[in-house]
N, C-alpha and C positions, 0 to 999 in steps of 0.2 A: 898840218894839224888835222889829224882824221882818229881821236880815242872815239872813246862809244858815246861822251856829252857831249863833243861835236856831232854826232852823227843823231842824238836825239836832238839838242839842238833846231838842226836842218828837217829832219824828218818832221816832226812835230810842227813845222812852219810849213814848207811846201816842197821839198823832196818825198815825200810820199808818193806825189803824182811821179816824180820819175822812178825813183826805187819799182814802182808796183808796174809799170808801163813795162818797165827793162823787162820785170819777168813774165811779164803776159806776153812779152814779144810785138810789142803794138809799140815798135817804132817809126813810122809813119807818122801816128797821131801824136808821138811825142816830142818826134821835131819840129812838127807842125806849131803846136801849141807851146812851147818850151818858156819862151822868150818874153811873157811876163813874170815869168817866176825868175830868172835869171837877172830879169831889171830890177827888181824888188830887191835883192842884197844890196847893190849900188845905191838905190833910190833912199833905202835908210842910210849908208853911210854922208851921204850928200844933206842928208835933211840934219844928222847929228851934227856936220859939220857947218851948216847952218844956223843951227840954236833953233831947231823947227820940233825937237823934239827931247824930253830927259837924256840928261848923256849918258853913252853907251861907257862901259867899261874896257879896258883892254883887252880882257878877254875875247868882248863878244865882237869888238872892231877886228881883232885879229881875224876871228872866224869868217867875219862875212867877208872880211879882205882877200883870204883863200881860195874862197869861191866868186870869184868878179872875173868873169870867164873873155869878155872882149866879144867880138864879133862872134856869129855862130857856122866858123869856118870846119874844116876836119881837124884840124888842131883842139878846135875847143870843145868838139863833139867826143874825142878820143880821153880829153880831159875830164869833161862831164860823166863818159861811162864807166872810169878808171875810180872817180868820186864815188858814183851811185854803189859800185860794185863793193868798193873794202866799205861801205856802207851796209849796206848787204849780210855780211861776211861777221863787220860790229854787232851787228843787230843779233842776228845768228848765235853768235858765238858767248850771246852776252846773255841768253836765256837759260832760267834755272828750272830744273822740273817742279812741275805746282807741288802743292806739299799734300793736297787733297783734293777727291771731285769736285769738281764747282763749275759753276753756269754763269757763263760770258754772254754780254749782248752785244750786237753790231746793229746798227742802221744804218742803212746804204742807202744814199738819196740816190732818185734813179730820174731824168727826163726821157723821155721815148726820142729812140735812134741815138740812144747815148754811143759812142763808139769804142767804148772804154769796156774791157773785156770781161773783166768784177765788178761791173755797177747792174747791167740784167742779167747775169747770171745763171739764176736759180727761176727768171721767168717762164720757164715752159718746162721743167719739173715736175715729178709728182711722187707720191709719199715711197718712200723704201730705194726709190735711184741713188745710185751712190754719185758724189759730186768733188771736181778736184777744184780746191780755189789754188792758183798761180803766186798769188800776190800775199805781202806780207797785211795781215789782217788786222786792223783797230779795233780793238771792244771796250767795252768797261763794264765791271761787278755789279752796276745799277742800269735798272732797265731807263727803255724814255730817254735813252743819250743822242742826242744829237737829230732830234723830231722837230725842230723848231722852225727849220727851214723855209718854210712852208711852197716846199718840193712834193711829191710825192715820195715815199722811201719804202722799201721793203725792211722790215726787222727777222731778223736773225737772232736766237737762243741756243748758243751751242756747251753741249754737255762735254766739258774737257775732262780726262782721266786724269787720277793722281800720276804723279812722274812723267805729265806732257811739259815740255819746254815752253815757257812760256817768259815773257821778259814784262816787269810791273813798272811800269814809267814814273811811278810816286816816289821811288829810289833814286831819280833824278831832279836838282834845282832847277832844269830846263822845261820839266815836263807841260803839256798841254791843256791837259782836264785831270783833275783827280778822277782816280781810278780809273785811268786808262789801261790798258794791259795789252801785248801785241804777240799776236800770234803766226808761227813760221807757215809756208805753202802747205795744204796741208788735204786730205780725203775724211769728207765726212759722207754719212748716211741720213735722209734723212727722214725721222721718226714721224714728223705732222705736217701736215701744210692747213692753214686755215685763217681766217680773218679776224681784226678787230675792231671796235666802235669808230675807230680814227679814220676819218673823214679823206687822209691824204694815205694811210698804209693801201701798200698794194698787195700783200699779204704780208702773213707771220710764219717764218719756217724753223722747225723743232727739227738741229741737226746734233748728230753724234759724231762725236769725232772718231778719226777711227785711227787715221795716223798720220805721220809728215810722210811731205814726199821730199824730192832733192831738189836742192840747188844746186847749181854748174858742178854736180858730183858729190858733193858732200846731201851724206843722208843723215837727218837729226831723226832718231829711234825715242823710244822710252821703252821702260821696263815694265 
């Protein structure tokens, strides 16, 4: 069971961290770190089957049942990359060109010595450097998404063209936050760099997108 509501599902919950690790290539820190997100599938079916929690429906028991990986041997690491990958691929393949310009926001909470290769980024930066993000990107149509941490975060305003590939996760019963929207690996430029009142941003960068790049070969274009 791997369609594309399985696969926002997962992502939308905590394959993110591994989808976006896979393609930054920061496998180290994702084996490292792997293994509470892997217990979390199990931990809900054990709590459902407890009465700890509303019951789950067939569906989404199937799902998590799919993914309950056992020890974290090369069997189950081969398993997990084979997941993340037609993951990947769903995501990909499931994005329709925007229908119009429009300006997507990102906030990336960031801690210092973060090791995660898209959380600093754009920290040493400056206005017109052209920038590759690796990882598949979360935004959403409304600024102020996801500031409440109280992290510090960089916010990101990026100007996507008409007929970029983009995939709108409110066309999903799975989805996470209204108006999320997600966006493939991709080279932007960027237009500003500058600050605002908020106490925890570590700056504010005005990027342009300019275009995708590839995954394991497949290149997504626009016109």
């Amino acid at each position: 069971m791997n369609g594309i509501e399985t696969t926002i599902y997962f992502y939308t919950r905590n394959d993110a961290f591994i989808v976006n690790n896979i393609l930054c290539g920061n496998m180290d820190f994702l084996w490292e770190n792997i293994k509470p997100l892997l217990d979390d599938n199990n931990g809900i079916l054990k709590e459902h089957e407890n009465g700890l929690r509303p019951p789950l429906d067939d569906i989404t028991i199937n799902r998590l049942q799919s993914r309950i990986y056992g020890e974290l041997d090369e069997a189950a690491k081969k398993k997990i990359l084979k997941t993340a990958w037609d993951d990947i691929h769903n995501i990909t393949r499931a994005m329709e060109p925007a229908k119009s310009n429009v300006k997507l926001y990102r906030t990336v909470i960031t801690v210092d010595n973060d090791p995660r290769p898209y959380i600093n980024l754009l920290g040493n930066c400056k206005k017109e450097d052209m920038i590759e993000f690796k990882n598949i990107s979360s935004t959403s149509a409304a600024p102020g998404w996801g500031e409440n941490s109280g992290h510090g975060f960089y916010r990101y305003k990026i100007s996507v063209p008409k007929n970029f590939p983009i995939l709108e996760l409110d066309r999903f019963k799975c989805r996470n936050e209204e108006g999320e929207i997600l966006l493939p690996p991709m080279k932007c430029r960027i237009s500003a760099i500058y600050n605002d009142l908020s106490e925890k941003c570590r700056g504010v960068f005005d990027l342009d997108l300019i275009e995708s790049v590839p995954i394991n070969g497949d290149i997504y274009e626009y016109n």
